[in-house]
ZAFIMI-342664 format. One record per residue: x, y, z of N, C-alpha, C in turn. Coordinates in steps of 0.001 Angstrom, whole numbers, plus 500000, padded with zeros to 6 digits. Layout:
BEGIN
XYZXYZXYZ ...
This chain:
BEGIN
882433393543587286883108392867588385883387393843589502 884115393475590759884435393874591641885393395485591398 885776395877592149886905397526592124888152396904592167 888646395318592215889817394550592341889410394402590685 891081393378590643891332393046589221891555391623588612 890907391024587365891616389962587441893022389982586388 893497389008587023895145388873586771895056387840585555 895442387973584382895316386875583244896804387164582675 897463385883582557899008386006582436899369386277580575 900116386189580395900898387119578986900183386069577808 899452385136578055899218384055577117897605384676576797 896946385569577257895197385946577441895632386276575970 895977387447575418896083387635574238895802386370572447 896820385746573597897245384614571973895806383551572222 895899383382573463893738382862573692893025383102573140 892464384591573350891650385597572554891786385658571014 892849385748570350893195385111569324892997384343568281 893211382783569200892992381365568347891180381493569211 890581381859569925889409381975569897888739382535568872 889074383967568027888522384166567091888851383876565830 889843382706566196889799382364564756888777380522564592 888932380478565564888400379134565738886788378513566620 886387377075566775885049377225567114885529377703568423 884232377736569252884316378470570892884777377354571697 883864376102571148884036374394571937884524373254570918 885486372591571463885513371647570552884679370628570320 884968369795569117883541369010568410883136367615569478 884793367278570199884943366004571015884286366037572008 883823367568572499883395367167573611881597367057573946 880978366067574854879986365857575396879002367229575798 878143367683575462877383369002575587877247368740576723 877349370041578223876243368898579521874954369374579180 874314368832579636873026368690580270872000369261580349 872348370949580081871523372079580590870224372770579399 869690373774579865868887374662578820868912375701579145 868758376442578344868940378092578546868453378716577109 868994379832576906869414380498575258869458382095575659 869169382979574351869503384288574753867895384947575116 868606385805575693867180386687576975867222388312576460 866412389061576459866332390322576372865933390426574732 865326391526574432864546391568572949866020391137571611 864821390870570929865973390472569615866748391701569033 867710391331568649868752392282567723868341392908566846 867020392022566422866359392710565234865466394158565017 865092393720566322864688395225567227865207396687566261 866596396513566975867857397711566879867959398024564977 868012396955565063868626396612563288867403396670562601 866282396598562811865093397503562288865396398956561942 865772399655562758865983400962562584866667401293561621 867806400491561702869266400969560714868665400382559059 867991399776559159867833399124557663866604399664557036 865550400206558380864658401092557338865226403016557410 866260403065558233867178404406558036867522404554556537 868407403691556239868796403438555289868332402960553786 867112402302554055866163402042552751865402403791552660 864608404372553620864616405882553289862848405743553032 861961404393553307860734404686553298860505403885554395 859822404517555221859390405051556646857618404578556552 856810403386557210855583403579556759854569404598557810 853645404748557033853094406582557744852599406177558883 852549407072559645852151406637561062850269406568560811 850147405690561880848514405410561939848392406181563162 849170406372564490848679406826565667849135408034565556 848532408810566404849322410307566625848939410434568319 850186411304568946850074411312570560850987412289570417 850810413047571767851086413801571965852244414097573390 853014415276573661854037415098574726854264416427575568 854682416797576556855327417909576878856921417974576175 857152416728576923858368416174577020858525414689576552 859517414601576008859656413001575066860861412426575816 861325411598576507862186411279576702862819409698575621 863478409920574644864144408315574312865033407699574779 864568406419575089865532406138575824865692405982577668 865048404454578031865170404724579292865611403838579667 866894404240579554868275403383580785868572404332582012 869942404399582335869791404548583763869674406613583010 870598406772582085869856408100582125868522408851581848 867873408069580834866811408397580499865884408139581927 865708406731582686865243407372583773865192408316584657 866764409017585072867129409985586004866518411466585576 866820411366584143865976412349583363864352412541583263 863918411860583245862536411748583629861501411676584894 863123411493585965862347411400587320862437412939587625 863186413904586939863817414793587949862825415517587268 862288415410586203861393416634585226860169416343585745 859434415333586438858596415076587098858515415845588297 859672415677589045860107416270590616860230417691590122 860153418407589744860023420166588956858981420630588615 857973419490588589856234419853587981856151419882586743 856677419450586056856586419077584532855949417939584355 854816417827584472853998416523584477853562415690583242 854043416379582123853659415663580803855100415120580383 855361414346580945856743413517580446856339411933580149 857177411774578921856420410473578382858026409728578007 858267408835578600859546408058577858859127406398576361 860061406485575875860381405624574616861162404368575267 860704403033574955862065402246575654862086400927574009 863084400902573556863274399448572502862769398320573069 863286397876574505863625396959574957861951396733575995 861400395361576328860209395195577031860223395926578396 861980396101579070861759396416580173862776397766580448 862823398926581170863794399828581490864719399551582126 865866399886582011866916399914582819868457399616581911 868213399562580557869663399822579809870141398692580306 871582399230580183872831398143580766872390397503581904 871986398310582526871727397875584344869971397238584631 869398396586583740868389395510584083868661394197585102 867630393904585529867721392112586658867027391804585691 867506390375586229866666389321585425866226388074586641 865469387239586331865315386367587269865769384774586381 866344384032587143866288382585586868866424381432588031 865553380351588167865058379628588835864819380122590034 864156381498590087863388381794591048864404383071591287 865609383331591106866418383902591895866866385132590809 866791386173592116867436387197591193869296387581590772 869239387502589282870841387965589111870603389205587944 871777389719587428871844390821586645871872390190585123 871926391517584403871361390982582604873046392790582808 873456393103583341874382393856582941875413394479584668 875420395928584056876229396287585552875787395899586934 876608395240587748875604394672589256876601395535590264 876768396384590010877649397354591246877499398660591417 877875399350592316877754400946592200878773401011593057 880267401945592918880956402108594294880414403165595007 880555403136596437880141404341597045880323405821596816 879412406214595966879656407739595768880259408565596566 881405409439595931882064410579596805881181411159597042 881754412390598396880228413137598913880192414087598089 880822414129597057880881415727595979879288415247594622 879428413997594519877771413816594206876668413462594822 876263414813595106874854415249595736873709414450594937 874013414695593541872699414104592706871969412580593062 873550411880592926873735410425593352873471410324594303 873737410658595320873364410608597085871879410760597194 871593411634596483870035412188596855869276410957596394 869441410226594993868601409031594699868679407798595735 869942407568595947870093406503597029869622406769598543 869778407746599134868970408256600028866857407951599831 866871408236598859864905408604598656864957407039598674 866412405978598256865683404575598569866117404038599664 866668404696600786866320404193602349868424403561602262 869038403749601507870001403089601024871318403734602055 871091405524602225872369405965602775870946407221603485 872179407362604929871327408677605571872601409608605726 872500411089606133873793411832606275873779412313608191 874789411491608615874594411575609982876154412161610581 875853413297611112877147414022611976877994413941611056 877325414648609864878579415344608712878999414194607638 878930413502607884878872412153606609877542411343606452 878528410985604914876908409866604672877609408293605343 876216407791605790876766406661606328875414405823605443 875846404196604855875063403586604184874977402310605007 873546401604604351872990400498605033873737399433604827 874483398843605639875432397484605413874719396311604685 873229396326604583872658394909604137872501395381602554 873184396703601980873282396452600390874984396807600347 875548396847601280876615396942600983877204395346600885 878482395093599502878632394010599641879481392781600551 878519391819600810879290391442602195880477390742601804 881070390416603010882395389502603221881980387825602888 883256386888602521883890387915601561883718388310600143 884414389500599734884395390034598384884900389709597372 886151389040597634886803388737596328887654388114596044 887820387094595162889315386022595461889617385413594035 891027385326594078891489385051592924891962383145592903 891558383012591349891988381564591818893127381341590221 894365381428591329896204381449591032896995380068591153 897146379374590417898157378339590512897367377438591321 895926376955590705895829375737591363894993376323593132 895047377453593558894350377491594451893521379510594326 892515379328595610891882380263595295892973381316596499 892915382472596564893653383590597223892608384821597416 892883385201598451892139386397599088892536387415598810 891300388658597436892047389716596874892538389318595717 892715390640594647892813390119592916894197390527592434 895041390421593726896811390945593662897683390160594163 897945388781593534898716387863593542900348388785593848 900741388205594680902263388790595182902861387699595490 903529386801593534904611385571594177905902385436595377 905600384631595935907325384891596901908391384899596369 908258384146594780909496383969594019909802384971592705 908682386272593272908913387082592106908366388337592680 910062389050593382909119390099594251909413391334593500 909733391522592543909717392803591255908108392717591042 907060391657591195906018392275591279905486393487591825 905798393074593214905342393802594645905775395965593857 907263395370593342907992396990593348907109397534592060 906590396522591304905922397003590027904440398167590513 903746397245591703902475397315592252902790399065592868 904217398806593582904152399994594475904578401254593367 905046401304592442905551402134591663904239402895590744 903563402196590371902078402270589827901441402711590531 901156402387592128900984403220592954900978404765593099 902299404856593262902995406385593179902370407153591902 902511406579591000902178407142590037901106407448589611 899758407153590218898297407272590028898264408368591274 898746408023592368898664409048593022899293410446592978 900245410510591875900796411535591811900060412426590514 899432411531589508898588412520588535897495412524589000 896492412066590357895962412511590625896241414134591245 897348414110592109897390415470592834897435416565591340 898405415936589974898586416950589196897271417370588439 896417416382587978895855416573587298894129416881588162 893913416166588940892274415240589324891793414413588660 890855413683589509889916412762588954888597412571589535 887799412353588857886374412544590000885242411961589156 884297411501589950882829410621589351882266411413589613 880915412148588912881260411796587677882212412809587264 882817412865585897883592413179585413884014414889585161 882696415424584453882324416420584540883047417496585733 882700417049587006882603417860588022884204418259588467 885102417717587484886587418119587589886644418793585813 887384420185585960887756420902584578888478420103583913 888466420027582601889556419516581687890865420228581819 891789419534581872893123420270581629894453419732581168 894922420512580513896422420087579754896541418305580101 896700418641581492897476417230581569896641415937581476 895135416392581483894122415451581102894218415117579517 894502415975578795894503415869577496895796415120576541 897137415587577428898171414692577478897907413287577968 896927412716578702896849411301579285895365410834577984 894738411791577731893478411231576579894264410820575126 895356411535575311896528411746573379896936410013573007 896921409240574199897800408335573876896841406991574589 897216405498573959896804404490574916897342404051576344 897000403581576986897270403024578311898853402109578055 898589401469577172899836400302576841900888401528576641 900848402418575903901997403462575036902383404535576660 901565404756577218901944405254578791902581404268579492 902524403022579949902970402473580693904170401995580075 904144402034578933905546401724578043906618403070578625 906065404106578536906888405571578793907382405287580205 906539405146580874907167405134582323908034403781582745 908342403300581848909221401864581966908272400527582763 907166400515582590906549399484583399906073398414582473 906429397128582997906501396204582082906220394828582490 906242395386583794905934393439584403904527393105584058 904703391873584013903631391305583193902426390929583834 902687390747585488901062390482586128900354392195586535 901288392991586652901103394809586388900110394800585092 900694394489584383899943394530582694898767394110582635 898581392663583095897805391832583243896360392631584069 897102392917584925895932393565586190895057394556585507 895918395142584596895642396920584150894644396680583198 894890395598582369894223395072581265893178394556581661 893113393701582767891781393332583030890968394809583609 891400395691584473890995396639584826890032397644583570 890800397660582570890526398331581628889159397506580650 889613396399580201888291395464579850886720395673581045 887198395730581973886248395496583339885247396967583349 885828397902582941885320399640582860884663399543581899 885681399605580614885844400269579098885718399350577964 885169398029578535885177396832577715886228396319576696 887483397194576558888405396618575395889816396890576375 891045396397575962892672396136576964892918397615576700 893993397455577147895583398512576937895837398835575824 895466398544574996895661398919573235894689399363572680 893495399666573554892567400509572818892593401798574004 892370401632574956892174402034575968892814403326576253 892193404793576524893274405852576761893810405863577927 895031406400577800895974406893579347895071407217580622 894383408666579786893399409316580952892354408092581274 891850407279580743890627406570580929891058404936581971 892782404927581618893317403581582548893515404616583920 894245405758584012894400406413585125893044406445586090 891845407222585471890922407757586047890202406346586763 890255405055586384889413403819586926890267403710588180 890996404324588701891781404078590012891533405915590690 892105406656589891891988408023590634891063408786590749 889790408186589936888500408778590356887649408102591306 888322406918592368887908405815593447888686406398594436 889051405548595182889627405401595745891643405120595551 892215405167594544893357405076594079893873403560593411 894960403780593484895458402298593354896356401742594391 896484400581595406896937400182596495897442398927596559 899059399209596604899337397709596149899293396650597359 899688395409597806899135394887598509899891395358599853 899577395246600907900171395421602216899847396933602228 899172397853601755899362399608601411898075399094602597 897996400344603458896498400927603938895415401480603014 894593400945603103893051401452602016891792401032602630 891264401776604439890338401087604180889384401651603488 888050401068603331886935401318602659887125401493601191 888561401250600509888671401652599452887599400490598307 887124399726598592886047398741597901884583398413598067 884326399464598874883167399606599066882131399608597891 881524398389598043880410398893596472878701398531597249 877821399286596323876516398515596560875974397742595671 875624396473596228875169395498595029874094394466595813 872977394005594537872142393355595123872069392140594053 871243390476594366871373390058593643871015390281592145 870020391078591551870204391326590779870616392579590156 872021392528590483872630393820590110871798395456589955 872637396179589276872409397773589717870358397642588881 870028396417588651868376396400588176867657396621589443 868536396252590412867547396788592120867543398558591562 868371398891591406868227400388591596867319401040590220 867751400587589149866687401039587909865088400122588232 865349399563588822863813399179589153862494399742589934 863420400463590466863048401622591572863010402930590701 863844403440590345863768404617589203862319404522587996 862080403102587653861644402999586928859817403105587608 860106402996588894858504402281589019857501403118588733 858183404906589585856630406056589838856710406182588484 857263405343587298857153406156585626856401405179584762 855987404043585649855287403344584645854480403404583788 853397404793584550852040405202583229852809405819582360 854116406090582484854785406924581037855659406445580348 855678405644580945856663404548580236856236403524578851 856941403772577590856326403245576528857725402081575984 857362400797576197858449399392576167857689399293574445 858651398617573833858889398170572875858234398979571781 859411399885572152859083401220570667860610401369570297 860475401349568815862000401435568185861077402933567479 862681403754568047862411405072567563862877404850565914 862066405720565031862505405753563552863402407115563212 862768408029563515862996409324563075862694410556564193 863662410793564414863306412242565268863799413672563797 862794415180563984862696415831563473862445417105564003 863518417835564418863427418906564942862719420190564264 861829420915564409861208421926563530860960423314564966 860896424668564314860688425413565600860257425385566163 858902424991566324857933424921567342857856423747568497 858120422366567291858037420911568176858829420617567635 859278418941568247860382418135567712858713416618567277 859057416327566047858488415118565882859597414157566299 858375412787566368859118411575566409858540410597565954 859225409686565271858497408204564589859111407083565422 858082406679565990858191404740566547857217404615566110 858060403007566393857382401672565683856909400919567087 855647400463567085854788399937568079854942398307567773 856180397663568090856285396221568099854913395257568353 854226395496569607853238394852570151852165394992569057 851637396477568760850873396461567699850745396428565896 852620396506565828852833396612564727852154397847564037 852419399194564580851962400186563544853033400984563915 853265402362563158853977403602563664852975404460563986 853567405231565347853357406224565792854032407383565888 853589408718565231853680409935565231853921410558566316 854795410997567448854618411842568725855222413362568286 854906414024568966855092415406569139855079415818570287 855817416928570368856349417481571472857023418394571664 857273419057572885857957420780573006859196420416572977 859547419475573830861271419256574092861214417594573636 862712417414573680863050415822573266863964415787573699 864625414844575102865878414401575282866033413139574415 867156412862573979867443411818573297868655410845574488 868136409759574902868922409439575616869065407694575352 869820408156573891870103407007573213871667407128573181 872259405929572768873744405985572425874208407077570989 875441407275571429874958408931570123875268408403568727 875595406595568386875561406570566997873794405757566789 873439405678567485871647405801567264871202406963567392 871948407995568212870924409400567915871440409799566292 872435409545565952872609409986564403872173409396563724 871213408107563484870641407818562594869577408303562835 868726408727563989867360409308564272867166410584563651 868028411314563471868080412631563596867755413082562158 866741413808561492867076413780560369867817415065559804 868391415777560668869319416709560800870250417087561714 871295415798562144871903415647563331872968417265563369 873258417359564193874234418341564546875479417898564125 876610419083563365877704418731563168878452418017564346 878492418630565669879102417725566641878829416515566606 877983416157566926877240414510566760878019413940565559 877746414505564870878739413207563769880127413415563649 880793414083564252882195413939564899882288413639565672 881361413552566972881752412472567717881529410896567290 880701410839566902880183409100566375881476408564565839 881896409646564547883195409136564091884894408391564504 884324409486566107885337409025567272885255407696567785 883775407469568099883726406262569350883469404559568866 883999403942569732884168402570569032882907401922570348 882119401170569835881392400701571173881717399089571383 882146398717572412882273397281572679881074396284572937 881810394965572255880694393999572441880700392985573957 879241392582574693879693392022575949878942390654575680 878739389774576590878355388696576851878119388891578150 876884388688578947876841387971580062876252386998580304 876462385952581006876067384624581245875867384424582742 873971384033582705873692383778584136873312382019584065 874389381445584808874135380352584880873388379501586212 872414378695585987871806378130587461872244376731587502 873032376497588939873696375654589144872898374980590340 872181373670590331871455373164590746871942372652592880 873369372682592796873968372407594277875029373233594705 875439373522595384876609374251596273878173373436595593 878926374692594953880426373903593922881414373311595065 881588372077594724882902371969595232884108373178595001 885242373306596353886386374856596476887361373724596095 888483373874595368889504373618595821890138374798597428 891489374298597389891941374300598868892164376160598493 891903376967599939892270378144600020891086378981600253 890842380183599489890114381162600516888836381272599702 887618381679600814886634381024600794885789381250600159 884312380801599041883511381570598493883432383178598373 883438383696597580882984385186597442881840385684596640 882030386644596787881270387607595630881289387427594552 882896388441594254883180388404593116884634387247593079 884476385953591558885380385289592017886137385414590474 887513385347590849888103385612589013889181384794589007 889439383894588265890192382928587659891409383588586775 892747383418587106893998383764586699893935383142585210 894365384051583769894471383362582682893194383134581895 892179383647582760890773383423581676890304384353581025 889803384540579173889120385376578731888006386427579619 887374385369580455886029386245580689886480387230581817 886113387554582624886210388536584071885833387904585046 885817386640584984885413385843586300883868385672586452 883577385569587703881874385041587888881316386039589384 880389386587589445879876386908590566878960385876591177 878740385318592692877846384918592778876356385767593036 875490385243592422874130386196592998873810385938594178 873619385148594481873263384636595962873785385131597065 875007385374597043876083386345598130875657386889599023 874702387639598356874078388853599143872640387963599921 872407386704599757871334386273600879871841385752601730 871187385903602624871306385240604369871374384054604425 870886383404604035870834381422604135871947381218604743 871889380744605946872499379842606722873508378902606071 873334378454604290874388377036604129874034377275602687 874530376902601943875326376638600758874532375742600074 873803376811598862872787375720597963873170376380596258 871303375810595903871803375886594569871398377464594350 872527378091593677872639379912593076872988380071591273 872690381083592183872832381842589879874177382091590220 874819381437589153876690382212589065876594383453587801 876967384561587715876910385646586612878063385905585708 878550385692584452879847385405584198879497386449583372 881012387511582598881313388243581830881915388339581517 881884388727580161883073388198579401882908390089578114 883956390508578390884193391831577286884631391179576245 884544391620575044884870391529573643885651392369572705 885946393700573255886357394449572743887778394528571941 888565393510572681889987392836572528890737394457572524 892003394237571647892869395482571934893159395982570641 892363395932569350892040396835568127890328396660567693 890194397714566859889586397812565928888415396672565088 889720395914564395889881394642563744888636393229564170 889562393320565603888953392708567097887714392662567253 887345393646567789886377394141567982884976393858567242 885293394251565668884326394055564982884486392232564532 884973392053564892884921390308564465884554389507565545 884635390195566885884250389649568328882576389834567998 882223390946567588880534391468567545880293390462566468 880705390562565652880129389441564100879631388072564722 880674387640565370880503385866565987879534386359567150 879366387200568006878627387173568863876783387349568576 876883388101567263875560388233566635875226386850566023 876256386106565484876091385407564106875766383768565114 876875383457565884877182382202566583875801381781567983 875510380158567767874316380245568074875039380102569868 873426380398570534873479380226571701874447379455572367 874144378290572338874619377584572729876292377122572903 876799377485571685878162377375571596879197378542572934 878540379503573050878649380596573982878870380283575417 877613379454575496877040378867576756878101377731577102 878535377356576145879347376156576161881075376570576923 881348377537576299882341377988576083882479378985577403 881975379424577956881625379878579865881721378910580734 881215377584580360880866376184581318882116375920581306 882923375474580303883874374975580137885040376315580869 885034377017580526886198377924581523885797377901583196 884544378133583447884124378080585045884830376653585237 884608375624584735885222374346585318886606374025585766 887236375059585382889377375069585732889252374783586984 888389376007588232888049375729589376887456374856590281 886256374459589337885096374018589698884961372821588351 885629371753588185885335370332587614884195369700587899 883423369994589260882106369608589421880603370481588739 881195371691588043880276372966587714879551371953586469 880177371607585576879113371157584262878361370186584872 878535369144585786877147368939586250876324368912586895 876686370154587255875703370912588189874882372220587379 875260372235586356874406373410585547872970372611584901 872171373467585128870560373389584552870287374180583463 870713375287584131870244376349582845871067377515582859 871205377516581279872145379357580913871629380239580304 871118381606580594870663382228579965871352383091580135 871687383945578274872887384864578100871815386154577346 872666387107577851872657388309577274873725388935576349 873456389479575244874459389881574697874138391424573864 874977392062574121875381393557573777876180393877572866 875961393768571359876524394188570345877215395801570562 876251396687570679877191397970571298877597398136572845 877956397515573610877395397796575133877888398898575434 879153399543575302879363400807575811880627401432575158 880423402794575282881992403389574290882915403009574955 884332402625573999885561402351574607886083404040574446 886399404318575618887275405570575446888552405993574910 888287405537573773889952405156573225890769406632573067 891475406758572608892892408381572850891828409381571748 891581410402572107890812411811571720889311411404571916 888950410588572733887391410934572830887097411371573994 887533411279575165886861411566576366887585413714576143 888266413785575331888683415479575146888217416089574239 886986415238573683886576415548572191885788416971572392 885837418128571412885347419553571649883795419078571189 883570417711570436881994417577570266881506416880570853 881876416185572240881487415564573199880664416731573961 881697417888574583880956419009574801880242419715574580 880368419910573342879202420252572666877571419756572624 877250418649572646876570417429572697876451417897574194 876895418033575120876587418547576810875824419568576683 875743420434575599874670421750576017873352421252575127 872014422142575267870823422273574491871130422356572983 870752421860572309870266422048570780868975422621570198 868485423823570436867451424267570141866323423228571126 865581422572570985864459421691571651865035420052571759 865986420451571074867040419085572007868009418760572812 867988417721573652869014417394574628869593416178574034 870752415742574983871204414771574459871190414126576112 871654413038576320871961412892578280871892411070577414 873342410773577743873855409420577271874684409288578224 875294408165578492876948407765579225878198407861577848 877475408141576821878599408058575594878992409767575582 878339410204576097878552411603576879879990412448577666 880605411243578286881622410827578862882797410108578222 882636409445576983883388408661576158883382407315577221 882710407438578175882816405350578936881440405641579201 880708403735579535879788404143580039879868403167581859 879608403977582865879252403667584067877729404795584593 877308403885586136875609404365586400876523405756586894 877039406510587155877613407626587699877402408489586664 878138408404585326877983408853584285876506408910583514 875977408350583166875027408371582986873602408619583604 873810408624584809872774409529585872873485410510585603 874201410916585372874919412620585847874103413460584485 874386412809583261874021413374582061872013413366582104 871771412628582693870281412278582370869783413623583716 870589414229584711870227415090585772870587416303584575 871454416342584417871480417263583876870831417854582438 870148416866581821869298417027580693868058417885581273 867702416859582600866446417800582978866435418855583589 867628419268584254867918420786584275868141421675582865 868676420986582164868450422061580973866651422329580032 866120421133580451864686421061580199864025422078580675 863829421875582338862767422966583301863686423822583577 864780424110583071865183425709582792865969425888584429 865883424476585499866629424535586813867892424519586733 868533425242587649870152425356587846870484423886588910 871778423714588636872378423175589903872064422355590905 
């Protein structure tokens, strides 16, 4: 979603709740109309790996090929990693992908002609302290650096307007409801304020992450959850909570109860801050987004790599030895395994898939795995055949989020086209799973693997409609994506973990370059790690 928040009142919890204990839709009601189901390769894919990991016979490879460089793994880091080892003259670089198409989290997808996202559809405007980042968006015509700043192209920046909340029956401009009859909000907003801005001056914060030292007081804000901090500092109002929580789901995929201190702080003090309403902030929301989300930009990363690019290979076994690193995939299309070899191997998989690959993972690696919890997502691109009836108030947006709802609201895709008037668009809905334990979590992933399409689909239609009573029949088609691991929750000791760092340097002929790298995953993070893999590759500094 948007760099705003949605506001879901003290009842989201006990929702979330009787949702997992119960069906998604009830039995009474009328299915509408539509077709859809789930998009992107099967689960079985992934879960291939883990079940012949674990059975321990591997069938022998029929192909053998060869590598300079192996890259696994091409999401947004494994691409960045592979473009930059190219751009150095390392010309034998060959990437691995599970999935038919590259781009990780951040793939497009198309439906009824139109492009929307299958994951992240945003990028905020990079500080000028990442050069790396600047430099990719620059080579795509995106930002130029003119009289000492970068200045970017307004037609990917996202237009007006951006964002509106829909509160008591009407929609509102901005995701910071400020009742007239409840102005301890306002003092809640401004106090929270102060206080992000003040551990920023103590501590820092910065995208990516890396490029600020760890210190004491970072490690004091990683020790504890977000809920157990805001408890300390006496903050308690409940649309404050609300905001923070959605904030935190919206990053880190799980609330305030999983969520670390440092990791609720840093989603405000590594931006632009936190600004309660009436505060000065301009430009503080600046994002780039296209209709089909940040897949405009991995689509582009992906293109000069196509002759090296290898789709629907589930890695089996990586095997580090002195000379080369082997590797075993499985060739879906042809159904055989293939043997690769090679001088170097970035692994730019999530790091509890690089520990099953590995057949001699590094002690770090499996202390970190032990650390990280990965959240489950849902996204839902729905095609809605006419332009929705508004109730009364402020006007279509971007990003639109509904007060009190599980999901994170809806982006429209269309936003970003020119058309003169109001037709039929892809709406993009998301919904985190991670809830605020453990427990949660893994019972959110169970139903999301286990529960068929449709009930899902059902259960999105029916919440978009609070606003929009005309939406179910106007839907044609839903097609969902879903992310059993989608990204680490940074819960208290992982983003300070000594084997996170560790995992940052070379391993003999291995790299690592993940966003689980970071303990969260965003495209900042994960370009940062995938630049820096291939500097540790071609032996380049800086």
């Amino acid at each position: 979603m948007g760099q705003g928040a949605l506001m879901v009142d003290p009842t989201r919890r006990a929702l979330l709740a009787a949702a997992a204990a119960a069906p998604l839709v009830g039995c009474h009601r009328t299915p509408p109309p539509f077709t859809g189901g789930w998009v992107g390769a099967s689960a079985d894919r992934g879960h291939r790996l883990r079940d012949l990991g674990k059975s321990g016979r591997l069938p022998p490879p029929s192909v053998m090929r060869r590598a300079g460089v192996l890259v696994v793994g091409a999401g947004v880091a494994g691409l960045a990693c592979a473009r930059a080892l190219v751009a150095a003259g390392i010309d034998d670089v060959q990437l691995l992908e599970l999935e038919d198409q590259a781009g990780g989290n951040s793939r497009g997808h198309r439906l009824a002609g139109m492009g929307c996202p299958l994951g992240a559809h945003y990028l905020p405007v990079p500080a000028e302290s990442d050069r790396d980042l600047l430099a990719l968006l620059e080579s795509f015509d995106l930002c130029r650096h003119r009289h000492g700043k970068w200045v970017f192209d307004e037609r990917h920046l996202c237009h007006s307007p951006q964002e509106r909340l829909f509160f008591r029956g009407h929609w509102h401009e901005g995701l910071l409801p400020v009742p007239d009859d409840d102005p301890a909000a306002l003092a809640a907003y401004r106090r929270f304020s102060d206080l992000v801005a003040a551990a920023s001056r103590e501590a820092g914060f910065a995208l990516p992450t890396a490029t600020v030292p760890w210190m004491p007081a970072h490690a004091a804000l990683d020790a504890v959850t977000m809920r157990s901090w805001l408890d300390a500092q006496d903050l308690h109002h409940p649309l404050l909570r609300a905001y923070l929580d959605y904030c935190c789901r919206d990053d880190y995929g799980a609330g305030l109860g999983q969520v670390s201190a440092w990791a609720g702080l840093n989603y405000f003090a590594s931006r632009h801050g936190f600004h309660a309403p009436g505060a000065e902030a301009a430009d503080r929301d600046a994002v780039l987004t296209w209709p089909e989300g940040n897949g405009w930009l991995t689509a582009r990363m992906a293109a000069p790599l196509q002759s090296r690019l290898n789709t629907g290979r589930i890695a089996l076994r990586v095997e580090a030895g002195r000379d080369e690193v082997m590797v075993d995939t499985f060739d879906v299309r042809r159904d055989t395994v293939e043997r690769w070899t090679a001088g170097r191997v970035v692994l730019a998989t999530p790091l509890f898939v690089s520990a099953r690959l590995l057949a001699t993972p590094p002690l770090a690696l499996a202390e970190a795995v032990s650390r990280q919890r990965h959240a489950p997502w849902l996204v839902a691109n729905l095609f809605v055949d006419d332009a929705l009836d508004d109730p009364p108030g402020a006007a279509p947006a971007w990003d639109n989020v509904i007060h009190g709802s599980p999901l994170l609201g809806y982006v429209n895709a269309m936003h970003q086209d020119t058309r003169p008037h109001d037709g039929p668009t892809v709406l993009t809905a998301y919904w985190a799973l991670g809830g605020d334990d453990a427990a949660t979590l893994q019972a959110q992933r169970a139903r999301l693997m286990a529960d068929p399409w449709r009930a899902w689909a059902d259960a999105v239609v029916t919440d978009l409609a609070v606003p929009h009573p005309d939406l179910p029949a106007k839907v044609r088609q839903v097609d969902l994506m879903r992310y059993g691991h989608a990204m680490s929750i940074p819960v208290p000791g992982v983003r300070g973990s000594a084997a996170l760092a560790a995992l940052a340097r070379p391993h003999g002929r291995l790299s690592f370059a993940h966003a689980d790298l970071s303990g969260y995953s965003v495209f900042e993070e994960a370009y940062a790690h995938g630049m820096r893999a291939a500097r540790e590759v071609s032996g380049r500094k800086g």
